[in-house]
N, C-alpha and C positions, 0 to 999 in steps of 0.2 A: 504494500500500500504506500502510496506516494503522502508525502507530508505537505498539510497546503503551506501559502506560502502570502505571508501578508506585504502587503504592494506598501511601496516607498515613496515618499515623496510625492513629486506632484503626476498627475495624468500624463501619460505620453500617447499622440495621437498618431495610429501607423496607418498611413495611406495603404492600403490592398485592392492589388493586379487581378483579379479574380477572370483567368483567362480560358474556362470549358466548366461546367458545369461537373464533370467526371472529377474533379482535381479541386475542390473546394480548401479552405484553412482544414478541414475536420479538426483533431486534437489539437493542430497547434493553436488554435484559437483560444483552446482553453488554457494553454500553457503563457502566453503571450496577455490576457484576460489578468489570469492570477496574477502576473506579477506587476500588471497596473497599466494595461495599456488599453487605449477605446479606439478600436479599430472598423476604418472606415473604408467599407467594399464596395469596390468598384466592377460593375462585371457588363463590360464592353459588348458581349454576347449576347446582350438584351436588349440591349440600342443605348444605353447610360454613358456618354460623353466621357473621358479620362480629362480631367484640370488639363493643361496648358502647363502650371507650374507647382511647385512643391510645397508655397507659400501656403503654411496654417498648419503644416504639417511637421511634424520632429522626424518621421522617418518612414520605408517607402518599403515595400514585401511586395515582389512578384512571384505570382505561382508558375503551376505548371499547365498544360496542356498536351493536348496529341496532334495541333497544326507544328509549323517547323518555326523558327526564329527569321526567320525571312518571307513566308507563308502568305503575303499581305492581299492575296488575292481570297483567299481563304477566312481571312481574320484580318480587314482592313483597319480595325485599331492600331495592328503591330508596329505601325511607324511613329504612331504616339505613343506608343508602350517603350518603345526604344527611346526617343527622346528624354521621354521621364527618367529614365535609367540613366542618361547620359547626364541629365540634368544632376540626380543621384552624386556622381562622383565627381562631377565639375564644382559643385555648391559644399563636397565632404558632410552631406546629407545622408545619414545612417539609411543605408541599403540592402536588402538581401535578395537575392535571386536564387528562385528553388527549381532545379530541369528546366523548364521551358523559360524559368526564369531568369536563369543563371545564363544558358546560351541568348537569350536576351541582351541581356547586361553587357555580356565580350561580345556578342556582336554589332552594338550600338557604338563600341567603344574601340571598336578596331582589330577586334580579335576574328579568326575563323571556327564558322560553324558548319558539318556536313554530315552525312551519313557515315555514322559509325560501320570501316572497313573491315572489322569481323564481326557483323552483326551486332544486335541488339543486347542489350545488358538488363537481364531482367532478373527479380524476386532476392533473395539475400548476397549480401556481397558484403565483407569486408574492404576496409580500406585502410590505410598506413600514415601517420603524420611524418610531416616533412620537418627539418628543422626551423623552418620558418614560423611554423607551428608554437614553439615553444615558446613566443615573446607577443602572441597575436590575442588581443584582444578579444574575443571568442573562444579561438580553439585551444587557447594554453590548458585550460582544463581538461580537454575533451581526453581520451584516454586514446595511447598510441595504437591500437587497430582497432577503432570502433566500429560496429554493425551499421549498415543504412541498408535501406530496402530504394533497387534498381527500377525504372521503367522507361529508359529511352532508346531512339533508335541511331538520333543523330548525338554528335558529341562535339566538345568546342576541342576542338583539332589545333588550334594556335590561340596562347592566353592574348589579350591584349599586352602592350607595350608598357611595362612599369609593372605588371598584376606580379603577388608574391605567391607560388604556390603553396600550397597549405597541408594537403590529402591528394592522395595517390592510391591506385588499384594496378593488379594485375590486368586490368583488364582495357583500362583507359586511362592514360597519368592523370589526364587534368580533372580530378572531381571535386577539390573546393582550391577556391583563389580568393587574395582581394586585390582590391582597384584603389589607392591611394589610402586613406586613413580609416574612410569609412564604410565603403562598400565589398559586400564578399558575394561570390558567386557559388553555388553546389550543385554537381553533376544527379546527385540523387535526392530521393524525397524523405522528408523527415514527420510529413504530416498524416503518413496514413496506418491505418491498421494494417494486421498483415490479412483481414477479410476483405477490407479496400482492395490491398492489390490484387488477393484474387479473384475478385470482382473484374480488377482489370482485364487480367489475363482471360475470365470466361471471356468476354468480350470478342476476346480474338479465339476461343477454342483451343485453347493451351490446356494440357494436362495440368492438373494440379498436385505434379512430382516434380522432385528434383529440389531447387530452389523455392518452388511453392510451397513445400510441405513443411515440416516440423520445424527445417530449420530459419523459417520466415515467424515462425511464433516466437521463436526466441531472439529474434532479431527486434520483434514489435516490444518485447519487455524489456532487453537493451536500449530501444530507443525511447522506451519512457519515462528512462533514467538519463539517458546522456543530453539526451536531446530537446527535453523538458526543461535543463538547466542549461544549456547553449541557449535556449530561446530565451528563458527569465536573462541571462548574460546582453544578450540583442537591447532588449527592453531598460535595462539598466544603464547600455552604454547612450545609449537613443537619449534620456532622459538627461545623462551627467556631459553629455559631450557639450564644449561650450563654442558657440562657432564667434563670439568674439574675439576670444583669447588667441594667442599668436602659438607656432609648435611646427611641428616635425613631420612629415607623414610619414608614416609606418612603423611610429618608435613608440604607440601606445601598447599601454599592459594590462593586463585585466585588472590590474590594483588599480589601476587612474581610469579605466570607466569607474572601478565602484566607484571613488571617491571624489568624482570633478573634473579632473584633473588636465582632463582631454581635451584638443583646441578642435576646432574645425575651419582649418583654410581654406580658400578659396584655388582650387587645382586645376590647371591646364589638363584637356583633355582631349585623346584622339580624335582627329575628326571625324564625322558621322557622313556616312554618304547618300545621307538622306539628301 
């Protein structure tokens, strides 16, 4: 049983990408909730307009879906969905990008997105921290091979220009990065059950062996530990990061989200070829 967890300080308001109906917040909402933040969904898919800019807002979560990072004939928000994300790390406006969100992010920002050349990466997978990991404002905690549960097809094939790798897989290097001080991207999803994804997988008529089966349960009770306090971590830095204050990009700690500490510059950004 998880310990709740009483929320600090003031309200933090996170702007949400809500891009397929299939790929909603689920848990993380509630994980993101508890620890004090009032988050505001935006879901493109319905006809609901994405802001223009990121003003009113502390910080910015895009999801996932199953159109591609480039798709804009499919999902013609994607070109304001990319902006926003661009805006994201040019403003060092606390950002996350989850699958569809993350290839988002690097593709907005200069980085390559394509079809993953040995296929798909589906249902449990391990992944490995980098040492960059070890001084990053998020992941210093997370634990050196944590569990995420896979579902993509395409993968970001080249990070953007300045991104600091984070997590690494056998299977595809790039599964989490960040983009200047405030923005991280992640190849996998942290928000769903492991019935969610086999939910997914019916979808396509996928066996429910292999990576579906037992060892996807054990993955979903790993990630309600690691991943429930990575998210309260987001919510905390979102809240304490000051973008007055002058500083460093990429030399924040998870000490200095808790405590203030953190500046948020105004950062050059690849350009967008929008």
């Amino acid at each position: 049983m998880t310990e709740s967890v009483e929320p600090r300080g003031r309200t933090v308001r996170i702007l949400v990408i809500e891009h397929d109906p299939s790929d909603p917040l689920l848990r993380l909402g509630d994980w993101l909730t508890e620890a004090g933040a009032e988050l505001i969904v935006s879901r493109p898919y319905l006809g609901e307009t994405l802001p223009a800019e990121l003003t009113g807002f502390d910080a910015l979560i895009s999801m996932g879906g199953e159109m591609g990072a480039r798709d804009d004939e499919i999902a013609p928000w994607l070109p304001a969905a990319r902006a926003l994300l661009s805006t994201g790390v040019r403003t060092a406006t606390p950002t996350l990008g989850i699958c569809l969100g993350g290839q988002l992010l690097a593709s907005a920002t200069g980085g390559v997105v394509r079809k993953g050349p040995d296929g798909p990466e589906l249902g449990a997978h391990l992944t490995a921290k980098r040492d960059a990991a070890m001084s990053d404002p998020l992941f210093a905690d997370v634990p050196m091979t944590p569990d995420v549960m896979q579902y993509h097809y395409d993968v970001v094939s080249s990070l953007p220009q300045g991104a600091v790798l984070l997590l690494s897989s056998t299977g595809y290097p790039n599964q989490a990065w960040r983009q200047g001080p405030a923005a991280w991207g992640i190849q996998f999803h942290i928000e769903p059950t492991a019935e969610n994804v086999r939910d997914w997988a019916r979808k396509e008529d996928r066996p429910l062996t292999g990576r579906f089966g037992p060892s996807l349960d054990a993955a979903e009770d790993t990630i309600g530990e690691v991943w429930r306090e990575f998210a309260h971590r987001f919510v905390a830095f979102a809240r304490d990061f000051d973008p007055a204050a002058g500083g460093t990009a990429g030399t924040a700690t998870a000490a200095g989200a808790a405590s203030g500490s953190i500046a948020r510059p105004l950062l050059p950004v690849v350009a967008i070829d929008e």
